[in-house]
C-alpha positions in Angstrom: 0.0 0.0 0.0 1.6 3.9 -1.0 1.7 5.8 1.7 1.1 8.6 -0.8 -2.3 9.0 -1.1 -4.3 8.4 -4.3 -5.5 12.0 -5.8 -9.2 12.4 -6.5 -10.5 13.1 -10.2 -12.3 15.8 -10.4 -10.0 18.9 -8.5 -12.5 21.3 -6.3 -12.6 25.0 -8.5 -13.2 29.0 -7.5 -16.6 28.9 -8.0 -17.1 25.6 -5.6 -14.2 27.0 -2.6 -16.8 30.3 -2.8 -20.0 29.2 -2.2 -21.8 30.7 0.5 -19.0 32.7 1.5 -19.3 35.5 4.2 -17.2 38.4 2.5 -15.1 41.0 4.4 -13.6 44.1 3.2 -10.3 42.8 4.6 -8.1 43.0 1.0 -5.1 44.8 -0.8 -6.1 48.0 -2.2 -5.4 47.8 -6.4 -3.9 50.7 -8.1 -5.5 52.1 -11.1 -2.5 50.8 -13.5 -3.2 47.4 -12.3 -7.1 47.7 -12.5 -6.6 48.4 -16.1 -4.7 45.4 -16.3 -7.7 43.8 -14.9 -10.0 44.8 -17.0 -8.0 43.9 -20.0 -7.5 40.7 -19.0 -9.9 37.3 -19.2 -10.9 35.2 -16.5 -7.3 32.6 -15.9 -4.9 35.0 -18.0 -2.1 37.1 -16.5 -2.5 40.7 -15.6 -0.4 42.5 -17.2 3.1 41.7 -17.6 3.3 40.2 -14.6 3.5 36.1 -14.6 2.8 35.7 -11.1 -0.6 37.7 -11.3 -4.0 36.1 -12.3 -7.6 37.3 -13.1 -8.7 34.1 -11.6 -11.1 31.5 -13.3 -14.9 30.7 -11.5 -14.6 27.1 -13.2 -11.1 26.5 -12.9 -8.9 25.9 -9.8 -6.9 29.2 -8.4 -3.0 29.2 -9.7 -0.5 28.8 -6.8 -1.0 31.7 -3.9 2.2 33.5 -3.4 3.7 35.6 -0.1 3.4 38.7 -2.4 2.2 41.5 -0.1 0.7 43.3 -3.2 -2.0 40.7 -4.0 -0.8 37.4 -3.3 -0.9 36.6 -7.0 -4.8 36.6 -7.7 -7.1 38.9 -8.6 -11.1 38.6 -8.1 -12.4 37.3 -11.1 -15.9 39.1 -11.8 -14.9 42.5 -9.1 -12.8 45.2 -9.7 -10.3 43.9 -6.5 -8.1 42.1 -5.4 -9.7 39.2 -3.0 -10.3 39.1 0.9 -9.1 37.6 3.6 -11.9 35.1 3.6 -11.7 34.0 0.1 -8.5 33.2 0.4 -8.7 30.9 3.4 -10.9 29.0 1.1 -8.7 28.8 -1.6 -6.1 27.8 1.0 -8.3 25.0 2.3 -8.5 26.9 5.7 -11.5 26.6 7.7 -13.6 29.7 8.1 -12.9 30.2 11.9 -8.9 30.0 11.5 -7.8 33.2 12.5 -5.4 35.6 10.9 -4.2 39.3 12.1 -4.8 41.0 8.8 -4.7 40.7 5.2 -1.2 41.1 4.8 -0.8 38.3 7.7 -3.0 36.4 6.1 -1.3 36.4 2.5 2.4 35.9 3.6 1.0 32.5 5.9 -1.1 31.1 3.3 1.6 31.8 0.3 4.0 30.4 2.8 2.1 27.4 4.3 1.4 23.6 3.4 -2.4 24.1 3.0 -4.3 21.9 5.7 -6.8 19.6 3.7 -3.5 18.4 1.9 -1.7 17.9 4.6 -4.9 16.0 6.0 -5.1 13.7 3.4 -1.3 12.9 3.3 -0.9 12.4 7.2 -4.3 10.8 7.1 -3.0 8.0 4.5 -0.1 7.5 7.1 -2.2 7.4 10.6 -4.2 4.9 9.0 -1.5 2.6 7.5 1.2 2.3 9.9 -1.1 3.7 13.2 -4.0 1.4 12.4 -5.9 4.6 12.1 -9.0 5.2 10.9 -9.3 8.2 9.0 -11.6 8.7 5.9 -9.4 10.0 3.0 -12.4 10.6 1.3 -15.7 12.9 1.7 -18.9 12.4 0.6 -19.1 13.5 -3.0 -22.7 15.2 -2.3 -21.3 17.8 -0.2 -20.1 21.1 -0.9 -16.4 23.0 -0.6 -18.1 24.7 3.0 -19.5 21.6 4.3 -16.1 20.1 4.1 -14.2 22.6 5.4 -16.5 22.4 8.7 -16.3 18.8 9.1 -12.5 19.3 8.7 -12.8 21.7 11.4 -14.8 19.6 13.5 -11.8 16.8 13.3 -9.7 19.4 14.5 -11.6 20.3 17.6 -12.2 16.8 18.7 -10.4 15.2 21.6 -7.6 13.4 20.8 -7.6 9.2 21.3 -5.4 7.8 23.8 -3.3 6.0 21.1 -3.3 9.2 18.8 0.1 9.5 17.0 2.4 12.2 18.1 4.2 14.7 15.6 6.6 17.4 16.1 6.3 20.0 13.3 9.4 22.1 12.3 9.2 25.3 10.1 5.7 25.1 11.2 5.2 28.9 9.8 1.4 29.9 11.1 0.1 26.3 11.1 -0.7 25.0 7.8 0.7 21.8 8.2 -0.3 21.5 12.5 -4.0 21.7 11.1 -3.6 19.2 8.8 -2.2 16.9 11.0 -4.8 17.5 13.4 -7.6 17.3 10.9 -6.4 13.7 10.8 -6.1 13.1 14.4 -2.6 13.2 15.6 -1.3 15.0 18.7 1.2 17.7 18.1 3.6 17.4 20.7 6.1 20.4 19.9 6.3 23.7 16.9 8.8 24.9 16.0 9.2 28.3 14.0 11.4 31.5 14.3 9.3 34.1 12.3 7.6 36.2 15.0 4.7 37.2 12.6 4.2 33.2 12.2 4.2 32.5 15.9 2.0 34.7 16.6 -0.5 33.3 14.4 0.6 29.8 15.5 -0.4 30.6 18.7 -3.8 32.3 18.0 -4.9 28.9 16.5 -3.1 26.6 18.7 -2.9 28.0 22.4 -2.4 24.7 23.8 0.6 23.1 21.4 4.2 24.5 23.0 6.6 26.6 20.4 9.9 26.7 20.2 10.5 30.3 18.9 13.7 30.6 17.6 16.4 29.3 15.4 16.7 25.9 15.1 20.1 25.5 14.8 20.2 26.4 18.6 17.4 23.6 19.5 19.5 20.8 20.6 17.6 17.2 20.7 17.6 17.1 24.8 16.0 20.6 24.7 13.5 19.1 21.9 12.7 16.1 23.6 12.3 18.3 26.9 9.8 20.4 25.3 7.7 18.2 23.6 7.3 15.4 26.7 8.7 12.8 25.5 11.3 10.3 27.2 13.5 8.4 24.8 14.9 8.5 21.2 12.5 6.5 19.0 9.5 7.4 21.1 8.1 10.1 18.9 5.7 9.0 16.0 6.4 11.4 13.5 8.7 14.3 12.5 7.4 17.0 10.0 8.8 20.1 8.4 9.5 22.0 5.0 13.1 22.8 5.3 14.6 25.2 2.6 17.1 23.2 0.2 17.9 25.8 -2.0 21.7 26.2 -0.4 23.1 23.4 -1.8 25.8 23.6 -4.9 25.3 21.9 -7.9 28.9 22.1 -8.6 32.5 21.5 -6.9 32.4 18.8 -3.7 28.7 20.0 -3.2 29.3 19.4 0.8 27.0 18.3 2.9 28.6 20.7 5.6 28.1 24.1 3.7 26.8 26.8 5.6 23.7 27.5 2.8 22.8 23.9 3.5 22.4 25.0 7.3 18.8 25.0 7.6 18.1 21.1 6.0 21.3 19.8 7.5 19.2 21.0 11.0 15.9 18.8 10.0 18.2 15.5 9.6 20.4 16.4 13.0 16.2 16.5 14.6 16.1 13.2 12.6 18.5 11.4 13.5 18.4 12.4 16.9 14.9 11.5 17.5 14.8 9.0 15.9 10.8 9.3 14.8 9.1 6.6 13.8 8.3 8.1 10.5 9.4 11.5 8.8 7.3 13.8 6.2 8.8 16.3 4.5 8.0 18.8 2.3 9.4 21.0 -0.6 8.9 23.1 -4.4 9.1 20.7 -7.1 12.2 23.0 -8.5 14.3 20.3 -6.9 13.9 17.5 -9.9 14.0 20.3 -12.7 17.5 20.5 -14.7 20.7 20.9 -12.7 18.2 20.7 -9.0 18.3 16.9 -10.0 21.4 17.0 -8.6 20.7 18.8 -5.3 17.5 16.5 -5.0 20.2 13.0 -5.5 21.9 14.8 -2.3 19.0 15.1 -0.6 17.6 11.8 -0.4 21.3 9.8 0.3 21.2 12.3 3.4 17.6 10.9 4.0 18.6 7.7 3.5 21.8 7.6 5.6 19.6 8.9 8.6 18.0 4.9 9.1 15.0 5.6 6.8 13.3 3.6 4.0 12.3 7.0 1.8 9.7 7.6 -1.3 8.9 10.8 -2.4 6.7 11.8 -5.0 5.4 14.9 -6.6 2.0 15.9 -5.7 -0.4 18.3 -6.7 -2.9 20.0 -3.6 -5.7 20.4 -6.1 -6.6 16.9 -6.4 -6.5 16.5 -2.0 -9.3 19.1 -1.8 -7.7 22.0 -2.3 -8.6 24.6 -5.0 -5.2 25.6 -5.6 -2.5 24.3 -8.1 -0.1 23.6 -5.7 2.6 21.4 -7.3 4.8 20.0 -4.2 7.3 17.3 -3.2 6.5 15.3 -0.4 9.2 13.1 1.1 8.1 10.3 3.2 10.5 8.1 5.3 9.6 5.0 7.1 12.6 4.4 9.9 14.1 0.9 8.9 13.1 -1.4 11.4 9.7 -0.1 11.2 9.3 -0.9 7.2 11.0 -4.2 7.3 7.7 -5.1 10.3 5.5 -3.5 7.7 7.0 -4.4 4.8 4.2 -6.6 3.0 1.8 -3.1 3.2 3.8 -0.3 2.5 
């Protein structure tokens, strides 16, 4: 059995993530040089000449939402603005009641963030199979983009079980990833994240989940373990985070030890000194494009080396109930001795 999950066929689109929306006037304001753009351009093509802006399409998924502070990439697609707050939670996958400071909060988190309902559906897959949960991967087809989000949330707010996995999330940023996880019932033992702007919205959403705010390269595994509860190395289910990779060299000895490697060589030091059952990872798909290839071979022999059995596959967030094109890598690595017990599933 993959611990991917399978992607669903037909992807969820603007005019579905909408419906029933309670608006807010919480938005970027649009100067008149890029309304003109807008009212130039057709629903899905680029404003003006900038590739990274979008008149979005009603029957069509959104493009990828960036950390721009301007607009965050989008543009309404029938209004004259730029869109709020709200819709672009949905387009993030993030439930209604998930809170944000502003707009500009609000765009850098969700450009920045894993969105939740994909993160769901990927832990999900992984509760189930090696944590004999019993997670639905699927909704009921009948029901709308809203009605999902609020069951979603519902998963969120419910108690945790006694057995529920536990999962330490670094580079949490303001909690994409937490809420996915806890969307598919596991207990997060331990954040960690050193943009202040992202703790803070961390901790609006999860009062109760400790943070570790700071850098990571000063979190030593006894002060990890200390934080998050737990005893011994080995105990913790699951290790998650989204380190950058773009520091490594694609020529000369391409080190493992270079300082622009600092921030991944920090997620495998957590690894290997927690020793978690199981690891998820996330990154941009950049890494298996062209001369990346190489940075991406580096990657997973570091992976590898760290005691884990390691798949990872590109996945796109718009078939896992998202309506974004989201285009990720996903890294998933089973600790040895736990894949060689499992081996005849996974």
């Amino acid at each position: 059995m993959n611990l991917h999950p399978e992607p669903l066929k037909k992807p969820f689109v603007v005019k579905d993530a909408w419906l029933n929306i309670t608006n807010d006037i919480d938005c970027p304001h649009i100067t008149d040089r890029f309304l003109k753009y807008w009212d130039n351009a057709k629903q899905g093509e680029i404003i003006g000449k900038y590739k990274s802006t979008t008149k979005l399409c009603v029957k069509k998924s959104s493009p990828t939402l960036t950390k721009s502070e301007g607009n965050g990439g989008v543009f309404h697609p029938t209004e004259r603005r730029a869109i709020t707050t709200n819709e672009r939670k949905r387009l993030g996958s993030y439930p209604h009641k998930f809170k944000f400071t502003n707009w500009k909060n609000a765009i850098k988190r969700i450009g920045n963030s894993v969105p939740p309902l994909f993160m769901r559906s990927i832990s999900a897959n992984v509760h189930n199979i090696l944590f004999n949960g019993n997670v639905s991967l699927m909704f009921d087809e009948n029901l709308t983009y809203p009605e999902i989000l609020e069951i979603a949330w519902n998963e969120h707010l419910a108690p945790r079980a006694k057995n529920a996995p536990t999962v330490i999330s670094t580079f949490a940023g303001g909690g994409g990833s937490s809420l996915g996880y806890s969307m598919a019932g596991y207990k997060e033992l331990l954040a960690v994240e050193w943009d202040n702007n992202a703790v803070e919205t961390f901790k609006l959403n999860f009062p109760d989940v400790p943070v570790y705010h700071g850098d990571i390269s000063k979190l030593s595994v006894k002060q990890c373990m200390k934080l998050a509860g737990l005893k011994n190395e080995g105990e913790l289910d699951l290790l998650d985070g989204s380190p950058p990779c773009q520091g490594f060299s694609v020529s000369g000895k391409r080190d493992f030890s270079d300082n622009r490697n600092l921030l991944f060589n920090e997620y495998v030091r957590l690894l290997r000194g927690l020793k978690p059952k199981v690891f998820i990872m996330e990154n941009v798909k950049g890494l298996v494009i062209g001369k990346m290839k190489l940075i991406f071979a580096d990657i997973m022999r570091e992976l590898k080396a760290s005691g884990y059995n390691v798949v990872c596959k590109l996945m796109n967030a718009k078939y896992f109930y998202v309506p974004q094109v989201r285009n990720r890598l996903i890294f998933i690595g089973v600790r040895n001795d736990i894949h060689e017990k499992y081996n005849d599933h996974i």
